[in-house]
N, CA, C and O of each residue as an XYZ file, in Angstrom:
636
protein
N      -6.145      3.764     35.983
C      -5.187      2.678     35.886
C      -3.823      3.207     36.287
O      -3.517      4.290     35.788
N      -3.074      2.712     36.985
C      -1.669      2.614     37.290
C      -0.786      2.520     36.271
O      -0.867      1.401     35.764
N       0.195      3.354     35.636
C       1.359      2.872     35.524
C       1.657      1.731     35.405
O       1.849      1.280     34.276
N       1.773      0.989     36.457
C       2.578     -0.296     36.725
C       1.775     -1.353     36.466
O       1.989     -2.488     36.891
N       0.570     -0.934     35.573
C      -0.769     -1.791     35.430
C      -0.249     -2.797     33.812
O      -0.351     -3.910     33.296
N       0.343     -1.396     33.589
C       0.647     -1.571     32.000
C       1.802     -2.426     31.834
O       2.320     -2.675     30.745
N       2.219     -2.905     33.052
C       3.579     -3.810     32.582
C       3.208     -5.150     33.393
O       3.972     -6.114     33.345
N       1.988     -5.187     34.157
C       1.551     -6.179     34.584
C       1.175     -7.518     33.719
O       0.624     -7.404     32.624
N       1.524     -8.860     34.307
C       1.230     -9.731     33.619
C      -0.115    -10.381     33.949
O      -0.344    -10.399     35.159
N      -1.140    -10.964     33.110
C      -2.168    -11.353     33.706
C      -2.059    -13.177     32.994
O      -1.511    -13.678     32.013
N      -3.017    -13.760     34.274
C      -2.869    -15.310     34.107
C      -3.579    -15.320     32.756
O      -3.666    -14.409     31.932
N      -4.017    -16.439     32.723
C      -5.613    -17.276     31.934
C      -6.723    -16.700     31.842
O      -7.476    -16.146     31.040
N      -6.517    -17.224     33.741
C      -7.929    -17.150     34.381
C      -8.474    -15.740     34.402
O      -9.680    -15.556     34.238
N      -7.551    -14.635     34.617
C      -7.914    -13.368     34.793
C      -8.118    -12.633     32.969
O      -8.632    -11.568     32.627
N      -7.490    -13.703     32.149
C      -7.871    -13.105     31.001
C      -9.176    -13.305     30.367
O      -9.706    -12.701     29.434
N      -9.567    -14.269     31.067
C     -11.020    -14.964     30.739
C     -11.921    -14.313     31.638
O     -13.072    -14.245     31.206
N     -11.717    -13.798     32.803
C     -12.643    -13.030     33.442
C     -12.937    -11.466     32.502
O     -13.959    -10.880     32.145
N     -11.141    -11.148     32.320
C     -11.663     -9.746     31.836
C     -11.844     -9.648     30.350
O     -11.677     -8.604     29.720
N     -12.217    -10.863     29.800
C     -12.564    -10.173     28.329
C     -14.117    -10.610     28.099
O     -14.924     -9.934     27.461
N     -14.448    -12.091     28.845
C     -15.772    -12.409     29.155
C     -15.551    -13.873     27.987
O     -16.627    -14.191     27.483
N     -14.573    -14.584     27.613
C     -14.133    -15.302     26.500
C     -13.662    -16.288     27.568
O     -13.186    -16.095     28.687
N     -14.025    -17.751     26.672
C     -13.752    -19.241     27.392
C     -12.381    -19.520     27.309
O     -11.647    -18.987     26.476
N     -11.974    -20.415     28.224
C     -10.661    -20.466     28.154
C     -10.005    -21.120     26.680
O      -8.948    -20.823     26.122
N     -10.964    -22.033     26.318
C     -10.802    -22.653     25.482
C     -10.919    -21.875     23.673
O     -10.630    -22.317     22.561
N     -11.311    -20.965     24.013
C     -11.186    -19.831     22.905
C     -10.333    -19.370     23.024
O      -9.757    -19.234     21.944
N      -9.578    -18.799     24.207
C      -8.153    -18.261     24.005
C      -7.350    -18.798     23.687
O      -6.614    -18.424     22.774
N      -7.141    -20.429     24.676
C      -6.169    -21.303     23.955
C      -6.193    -21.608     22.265
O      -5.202    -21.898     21.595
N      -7.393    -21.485     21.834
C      -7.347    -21.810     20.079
C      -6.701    -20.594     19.272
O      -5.971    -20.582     18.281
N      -7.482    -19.110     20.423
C      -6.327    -17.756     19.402
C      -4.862    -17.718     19.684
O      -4.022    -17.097     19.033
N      -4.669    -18.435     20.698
C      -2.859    -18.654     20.892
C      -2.532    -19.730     20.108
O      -1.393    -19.907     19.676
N      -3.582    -20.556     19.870
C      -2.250    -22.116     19.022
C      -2.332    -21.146     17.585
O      -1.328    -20.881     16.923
N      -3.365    -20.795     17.327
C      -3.628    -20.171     15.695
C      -2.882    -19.288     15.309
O      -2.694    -19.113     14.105
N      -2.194    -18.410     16.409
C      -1.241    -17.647     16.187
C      -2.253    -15.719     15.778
O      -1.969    -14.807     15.002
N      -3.264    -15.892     16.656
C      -4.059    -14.622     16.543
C      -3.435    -14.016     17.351
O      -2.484    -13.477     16.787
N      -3.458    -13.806     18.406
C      -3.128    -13.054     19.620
C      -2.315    -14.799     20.876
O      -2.895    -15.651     21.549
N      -0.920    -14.550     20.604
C      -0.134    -15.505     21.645
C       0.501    -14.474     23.048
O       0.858    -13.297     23.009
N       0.481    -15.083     23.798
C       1.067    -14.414     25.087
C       2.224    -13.920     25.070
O       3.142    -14.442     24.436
N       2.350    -12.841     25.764
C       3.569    -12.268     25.725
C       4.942    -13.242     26.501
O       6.156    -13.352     26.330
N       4.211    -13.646     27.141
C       5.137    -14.425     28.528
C       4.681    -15.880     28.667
O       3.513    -16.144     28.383
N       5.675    -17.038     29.164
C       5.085    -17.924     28.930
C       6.133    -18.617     30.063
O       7.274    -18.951     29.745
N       5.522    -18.811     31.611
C       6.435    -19.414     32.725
C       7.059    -20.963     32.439
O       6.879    -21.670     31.448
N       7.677    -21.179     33.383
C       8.969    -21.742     33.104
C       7.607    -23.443     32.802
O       7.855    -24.350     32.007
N       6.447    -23.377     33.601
C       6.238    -24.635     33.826
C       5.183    -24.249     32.036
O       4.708    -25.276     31.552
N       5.007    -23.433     31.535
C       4.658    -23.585     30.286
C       3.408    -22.670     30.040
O       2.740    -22.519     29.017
N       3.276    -22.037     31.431
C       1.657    -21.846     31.052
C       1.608    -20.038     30.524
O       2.562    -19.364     30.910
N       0.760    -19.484     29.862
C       0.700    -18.177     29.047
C       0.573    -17.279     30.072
O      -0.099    -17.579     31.059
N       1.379    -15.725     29.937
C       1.050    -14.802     30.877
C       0.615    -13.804     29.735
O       1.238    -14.016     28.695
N      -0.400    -12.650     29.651
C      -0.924    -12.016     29.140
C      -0.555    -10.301     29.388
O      -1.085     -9.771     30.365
N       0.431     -9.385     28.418
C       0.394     -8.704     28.912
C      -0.969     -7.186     28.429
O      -1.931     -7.258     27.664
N      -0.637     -6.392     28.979
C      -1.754     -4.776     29.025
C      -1.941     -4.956     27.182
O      -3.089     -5.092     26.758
N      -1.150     -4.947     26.510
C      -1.161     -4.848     24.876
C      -1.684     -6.143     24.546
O      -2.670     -6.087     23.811
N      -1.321     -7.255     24.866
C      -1.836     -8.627     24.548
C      -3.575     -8.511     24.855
O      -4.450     -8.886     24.074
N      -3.712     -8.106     25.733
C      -4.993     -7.972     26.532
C      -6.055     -6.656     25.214
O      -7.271     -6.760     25.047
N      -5.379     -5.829     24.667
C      -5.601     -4.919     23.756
C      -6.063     -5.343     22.384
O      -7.010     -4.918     21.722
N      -5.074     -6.388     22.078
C      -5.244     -7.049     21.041
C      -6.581     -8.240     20.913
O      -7.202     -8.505     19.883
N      -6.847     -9.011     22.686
C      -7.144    -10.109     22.369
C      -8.875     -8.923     22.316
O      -9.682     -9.349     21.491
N      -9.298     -7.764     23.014
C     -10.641     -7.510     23.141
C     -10.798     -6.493     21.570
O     -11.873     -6.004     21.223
N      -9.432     -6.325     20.745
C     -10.081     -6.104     19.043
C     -10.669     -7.279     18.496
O     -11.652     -7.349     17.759
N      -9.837     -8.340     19.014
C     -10.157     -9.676     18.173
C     -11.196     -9.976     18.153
O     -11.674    -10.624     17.222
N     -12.089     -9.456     19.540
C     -13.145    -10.183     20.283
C     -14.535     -9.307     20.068
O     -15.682     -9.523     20.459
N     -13.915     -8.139     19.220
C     -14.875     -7.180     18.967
C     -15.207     -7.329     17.669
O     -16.261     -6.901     17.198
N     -14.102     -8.100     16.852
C     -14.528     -8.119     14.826
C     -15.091     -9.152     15.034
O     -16.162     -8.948     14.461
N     -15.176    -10.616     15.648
C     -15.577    -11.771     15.768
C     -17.189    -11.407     16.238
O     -18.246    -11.884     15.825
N     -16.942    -10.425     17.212
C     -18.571     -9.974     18.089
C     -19.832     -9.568     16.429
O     -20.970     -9.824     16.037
N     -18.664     -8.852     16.027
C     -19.221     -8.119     14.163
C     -19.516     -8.989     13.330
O     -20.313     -8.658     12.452
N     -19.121    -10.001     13.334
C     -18.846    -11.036     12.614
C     -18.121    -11.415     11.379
O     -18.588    -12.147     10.507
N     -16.982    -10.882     11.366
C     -15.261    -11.160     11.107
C     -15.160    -12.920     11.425
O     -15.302    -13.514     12.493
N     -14.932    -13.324     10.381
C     -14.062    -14.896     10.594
C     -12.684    -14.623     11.268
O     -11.999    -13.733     10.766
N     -12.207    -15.289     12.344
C     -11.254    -15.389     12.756
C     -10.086    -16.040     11.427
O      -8.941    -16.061     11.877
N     -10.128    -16.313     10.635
C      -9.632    -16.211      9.336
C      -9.474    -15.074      8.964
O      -8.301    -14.754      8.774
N     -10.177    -14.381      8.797
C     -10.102    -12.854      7.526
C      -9.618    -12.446      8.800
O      -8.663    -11.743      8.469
N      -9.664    -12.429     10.261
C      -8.510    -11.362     10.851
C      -7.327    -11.865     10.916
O      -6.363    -11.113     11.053
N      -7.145    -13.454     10.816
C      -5.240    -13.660     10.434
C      -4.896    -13.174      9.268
O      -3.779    -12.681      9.103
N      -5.791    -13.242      8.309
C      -5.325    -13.027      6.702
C      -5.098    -11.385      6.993
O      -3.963    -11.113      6.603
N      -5.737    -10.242      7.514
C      -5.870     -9.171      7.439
C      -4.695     -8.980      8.733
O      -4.560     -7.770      8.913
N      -4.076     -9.537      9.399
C      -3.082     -9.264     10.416
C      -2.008     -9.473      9.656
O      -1.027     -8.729      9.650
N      -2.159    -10.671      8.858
C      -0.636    -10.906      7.908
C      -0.542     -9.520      6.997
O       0.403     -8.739      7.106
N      -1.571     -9.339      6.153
C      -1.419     -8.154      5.223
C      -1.368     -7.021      5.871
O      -0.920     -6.197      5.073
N      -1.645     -6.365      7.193
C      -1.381     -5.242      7.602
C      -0.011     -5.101      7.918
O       0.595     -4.030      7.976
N       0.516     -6.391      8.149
C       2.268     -6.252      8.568
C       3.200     -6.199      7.747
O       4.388     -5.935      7.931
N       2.379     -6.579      6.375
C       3.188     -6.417      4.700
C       3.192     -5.138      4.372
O       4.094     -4.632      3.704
N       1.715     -4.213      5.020
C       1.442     -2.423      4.233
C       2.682     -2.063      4.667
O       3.739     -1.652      4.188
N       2.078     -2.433      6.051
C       2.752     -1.558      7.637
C       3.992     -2.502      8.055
O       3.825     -3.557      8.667
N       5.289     -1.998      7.648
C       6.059     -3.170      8.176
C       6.798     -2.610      9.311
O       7.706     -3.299      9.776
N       6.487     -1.183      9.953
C       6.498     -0.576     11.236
C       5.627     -1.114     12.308
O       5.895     -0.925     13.494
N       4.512     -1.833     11.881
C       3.580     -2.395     13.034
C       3.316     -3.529     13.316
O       2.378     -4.207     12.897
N       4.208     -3.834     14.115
C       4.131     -5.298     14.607
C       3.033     -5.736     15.187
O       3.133     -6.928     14.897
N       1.998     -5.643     15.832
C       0.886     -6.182     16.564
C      -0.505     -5.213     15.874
O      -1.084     -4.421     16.618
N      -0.766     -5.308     15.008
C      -2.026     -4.441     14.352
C      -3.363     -4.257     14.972
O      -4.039     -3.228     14.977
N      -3.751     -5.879     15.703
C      -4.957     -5.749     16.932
C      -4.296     -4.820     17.740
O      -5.031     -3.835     17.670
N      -3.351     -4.534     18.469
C      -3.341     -3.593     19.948
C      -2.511     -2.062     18.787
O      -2.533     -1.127     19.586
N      -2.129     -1.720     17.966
C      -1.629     -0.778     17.431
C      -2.664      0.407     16.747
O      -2.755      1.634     16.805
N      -3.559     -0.977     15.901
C      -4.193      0.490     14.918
C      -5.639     -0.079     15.439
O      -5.967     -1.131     15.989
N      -6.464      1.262     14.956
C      -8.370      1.260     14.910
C      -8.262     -0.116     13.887
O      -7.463     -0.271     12.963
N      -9.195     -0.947     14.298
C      -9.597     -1.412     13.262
C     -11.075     -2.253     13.343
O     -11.369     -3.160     14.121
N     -11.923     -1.623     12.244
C     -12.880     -1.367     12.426
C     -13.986     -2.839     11.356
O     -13.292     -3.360     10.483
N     -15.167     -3.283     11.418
C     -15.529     -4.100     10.568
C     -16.885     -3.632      9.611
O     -18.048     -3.805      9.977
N     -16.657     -3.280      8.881
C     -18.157     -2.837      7.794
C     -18.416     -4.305      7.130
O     -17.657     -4.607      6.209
N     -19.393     -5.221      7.504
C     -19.629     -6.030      6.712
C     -18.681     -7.467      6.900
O     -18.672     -8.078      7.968
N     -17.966     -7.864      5.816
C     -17.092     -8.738      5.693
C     -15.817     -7.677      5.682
O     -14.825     -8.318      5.334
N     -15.588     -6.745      5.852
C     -14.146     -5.862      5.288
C     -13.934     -5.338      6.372
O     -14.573     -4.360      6.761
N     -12.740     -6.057      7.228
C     -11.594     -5.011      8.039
C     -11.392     -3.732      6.945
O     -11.242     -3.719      5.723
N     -11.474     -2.463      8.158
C     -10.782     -1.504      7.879
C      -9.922     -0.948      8.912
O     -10.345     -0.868     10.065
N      -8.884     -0.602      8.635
C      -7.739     -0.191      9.499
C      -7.369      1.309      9.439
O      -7.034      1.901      8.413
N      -7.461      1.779     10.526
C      -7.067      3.438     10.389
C      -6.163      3.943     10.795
O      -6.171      4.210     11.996
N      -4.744      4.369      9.818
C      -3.712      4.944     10.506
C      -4.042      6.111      9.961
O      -4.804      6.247      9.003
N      -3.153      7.484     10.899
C      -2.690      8.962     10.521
C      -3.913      9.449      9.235
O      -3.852      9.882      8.084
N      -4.608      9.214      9.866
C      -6.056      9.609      9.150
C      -6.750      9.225      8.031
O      -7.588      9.783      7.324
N      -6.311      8.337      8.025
C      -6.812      7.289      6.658
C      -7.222      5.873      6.993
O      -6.607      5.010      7.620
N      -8.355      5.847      6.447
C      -9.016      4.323      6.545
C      -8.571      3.595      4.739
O      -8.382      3.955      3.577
N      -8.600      2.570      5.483
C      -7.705      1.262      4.321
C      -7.955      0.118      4.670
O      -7.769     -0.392      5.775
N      -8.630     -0.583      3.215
C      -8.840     -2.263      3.776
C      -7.480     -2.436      4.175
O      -6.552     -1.673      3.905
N      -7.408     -3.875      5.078
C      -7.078     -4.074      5.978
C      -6.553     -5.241      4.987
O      -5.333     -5.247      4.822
N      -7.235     -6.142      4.364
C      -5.897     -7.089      3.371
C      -5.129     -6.382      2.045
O      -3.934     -6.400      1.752
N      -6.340     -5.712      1.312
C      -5.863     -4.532      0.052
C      -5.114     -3.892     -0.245
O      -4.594     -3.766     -1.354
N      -4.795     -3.021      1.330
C      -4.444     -1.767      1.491
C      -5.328     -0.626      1.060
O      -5.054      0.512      1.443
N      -6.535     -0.891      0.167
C      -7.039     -0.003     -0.733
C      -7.675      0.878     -0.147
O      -8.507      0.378      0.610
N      -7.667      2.316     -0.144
C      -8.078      3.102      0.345
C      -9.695      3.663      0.586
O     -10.379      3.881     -0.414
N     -10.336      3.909      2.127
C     -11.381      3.787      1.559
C     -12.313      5.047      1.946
O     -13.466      5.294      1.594
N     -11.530      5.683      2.692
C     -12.032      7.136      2.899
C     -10.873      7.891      3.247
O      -9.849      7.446      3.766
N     -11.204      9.513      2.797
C     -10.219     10.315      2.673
C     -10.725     11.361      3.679
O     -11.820     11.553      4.210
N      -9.246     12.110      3.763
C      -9.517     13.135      5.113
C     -10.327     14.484      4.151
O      -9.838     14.894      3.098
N     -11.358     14.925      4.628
C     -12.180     15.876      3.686
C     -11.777     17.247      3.866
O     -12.237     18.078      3.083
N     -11.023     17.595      4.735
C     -10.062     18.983      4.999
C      -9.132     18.517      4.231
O      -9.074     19.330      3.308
N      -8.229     17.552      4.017
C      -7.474     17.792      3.542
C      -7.446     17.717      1.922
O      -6.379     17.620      1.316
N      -8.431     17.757      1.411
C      -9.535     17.317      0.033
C      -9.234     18.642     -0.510
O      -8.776     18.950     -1.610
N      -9.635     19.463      0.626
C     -10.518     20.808      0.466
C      -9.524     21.793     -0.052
O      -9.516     22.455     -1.090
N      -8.395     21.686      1.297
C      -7.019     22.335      1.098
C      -6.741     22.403     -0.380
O      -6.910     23.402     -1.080
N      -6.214     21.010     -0.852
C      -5.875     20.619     -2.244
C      -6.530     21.855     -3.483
O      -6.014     22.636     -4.283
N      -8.036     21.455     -3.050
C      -8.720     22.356     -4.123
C      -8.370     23.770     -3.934
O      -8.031     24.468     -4.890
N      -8.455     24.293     -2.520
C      -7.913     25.575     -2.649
C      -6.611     26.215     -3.584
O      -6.559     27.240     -4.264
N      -5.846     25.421     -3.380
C      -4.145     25.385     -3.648
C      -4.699     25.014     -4.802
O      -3.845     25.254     -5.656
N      -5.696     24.542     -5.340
C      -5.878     24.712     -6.887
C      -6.185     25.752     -7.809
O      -5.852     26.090     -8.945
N      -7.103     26.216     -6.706
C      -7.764     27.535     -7.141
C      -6.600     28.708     -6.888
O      -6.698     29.546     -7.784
N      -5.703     28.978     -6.101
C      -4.976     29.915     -5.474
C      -3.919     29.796     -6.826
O      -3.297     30.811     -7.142
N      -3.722     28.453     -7.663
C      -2.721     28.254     -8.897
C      -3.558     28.805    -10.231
O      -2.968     29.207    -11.234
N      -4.597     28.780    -10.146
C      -5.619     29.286    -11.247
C      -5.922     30.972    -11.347
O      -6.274     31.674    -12.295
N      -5.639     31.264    -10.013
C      -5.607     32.753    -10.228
C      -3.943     33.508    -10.586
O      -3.844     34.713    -10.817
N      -3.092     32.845    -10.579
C      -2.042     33.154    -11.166
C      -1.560     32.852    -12.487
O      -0.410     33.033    -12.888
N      -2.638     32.323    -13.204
C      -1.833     31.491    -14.617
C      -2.765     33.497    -15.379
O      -3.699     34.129    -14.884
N      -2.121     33.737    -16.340
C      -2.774     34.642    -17.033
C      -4.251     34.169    -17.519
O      -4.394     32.947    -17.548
N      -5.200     34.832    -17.847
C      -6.744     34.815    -17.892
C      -6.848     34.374    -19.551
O      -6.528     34.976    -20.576
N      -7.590     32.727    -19.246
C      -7.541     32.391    -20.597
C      -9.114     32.965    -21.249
O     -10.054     33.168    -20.481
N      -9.188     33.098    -22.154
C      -9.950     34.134    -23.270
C     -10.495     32.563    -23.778
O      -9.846     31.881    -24.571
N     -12.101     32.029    -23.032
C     -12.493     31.318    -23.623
C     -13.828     31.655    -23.964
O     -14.570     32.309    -23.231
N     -14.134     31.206    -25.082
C     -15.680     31.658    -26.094
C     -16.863     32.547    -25.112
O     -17.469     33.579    -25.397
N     -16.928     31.515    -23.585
C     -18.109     31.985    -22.683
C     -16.905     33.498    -22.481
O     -17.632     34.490    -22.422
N     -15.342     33.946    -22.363
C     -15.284     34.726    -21.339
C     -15.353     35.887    -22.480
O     -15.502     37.097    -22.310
N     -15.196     35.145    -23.721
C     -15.101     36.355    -24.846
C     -16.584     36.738    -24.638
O     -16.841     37.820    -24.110
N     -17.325     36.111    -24.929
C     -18.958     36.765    -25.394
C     -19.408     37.379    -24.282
O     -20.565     37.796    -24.339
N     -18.669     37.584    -23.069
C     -19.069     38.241    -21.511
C     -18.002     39.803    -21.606
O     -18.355     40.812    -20.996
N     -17.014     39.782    -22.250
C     -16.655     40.932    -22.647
C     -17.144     41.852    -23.919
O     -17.029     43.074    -24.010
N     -17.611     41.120    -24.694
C     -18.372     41.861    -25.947
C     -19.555     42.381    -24.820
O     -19.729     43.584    -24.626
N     -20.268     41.439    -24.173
C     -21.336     42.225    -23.432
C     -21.781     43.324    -22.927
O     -22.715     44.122    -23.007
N     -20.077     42.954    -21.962
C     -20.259     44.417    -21.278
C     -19.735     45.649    -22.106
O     -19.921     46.834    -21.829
N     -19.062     45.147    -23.147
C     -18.423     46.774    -23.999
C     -19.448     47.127    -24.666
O     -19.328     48.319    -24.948
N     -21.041     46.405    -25.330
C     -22.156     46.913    -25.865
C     -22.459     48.098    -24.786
O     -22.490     49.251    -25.216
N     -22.672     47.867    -23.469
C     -23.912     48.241    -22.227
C     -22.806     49.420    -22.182
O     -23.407     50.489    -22.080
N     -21.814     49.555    -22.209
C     -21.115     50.295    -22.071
C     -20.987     51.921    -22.524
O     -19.995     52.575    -22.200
């Protein structure tokens, strides 16, 4: 792809060729306010840009999953309440469908998508944690508990 691809505007017609979606489905995700055109010529009609085009084939992929075009406005409104850095959430973040539940993945974290609620964690960075737990456990002085007492009587018998 070109550069100059990405600032290109595309008609209707070419948005309906390249997503494989009726015209009349797009016009309903533009009145609904799912995915609206970036551009809109003087005589009225929608121009589509590279990100619009991004957004409309997530839309077209949770709907493919079977996502209500509902639960992705409801889950577009609430991602812009988590995230109030991300204006367009279809063309910005992963977002993925298990079931009935958008999940959305920023900076390595998956999170419902209306909730916010978290739903998987990065497992290196799990791991780290525990280390840095253990690395704090070998510095506290050695607590003298019943199992560590009766393991020192042990060895001072054999002794």
């Amino acid at each position: 792809m070109r550069s100059g691809d990405l600032y290109r505007l595309y008609r209707i017609a070419d948005v309906v060729e390249i997503l494989g979606i009726s015209r009349r489905q797009l016009q309903y995700w533009s009145q609904t306010d799912l995915v609206r055109p970036s551009a809109v010529t003087p005589g009225g009609h929608g121009r589509y840009s590279f990100e619009d085009l991004v957004a409309l084939k997530a839309a077209k992929r949770l709907i493919d999953a079977g996502v209500s075009v509902q639960r992705i406005r409801k889950s577009i409104r609430a991602l812009r309440r988590i995230l109030p850095t991300v204006r367009r959430p279809l063309a910005e973040l992963v977002l993925v469908a298990t079931g009935d539940v958008v999940l959305a993945f920023k900076d390595g974290t998956a999170f419902d998508a209306i909730s916010g609620q978290e739903w998987v964690f990065e497992v290196a960075q799990f791991q780290r944690e525990i280390e840095a737990w253990q690395r704090s456990l070998r510095m506290l002085p050695t607590r003298r508990t019943p199992r560590t007492v009766r393991a020192a009587r042990g060895s001072a018998r054999t002794a």
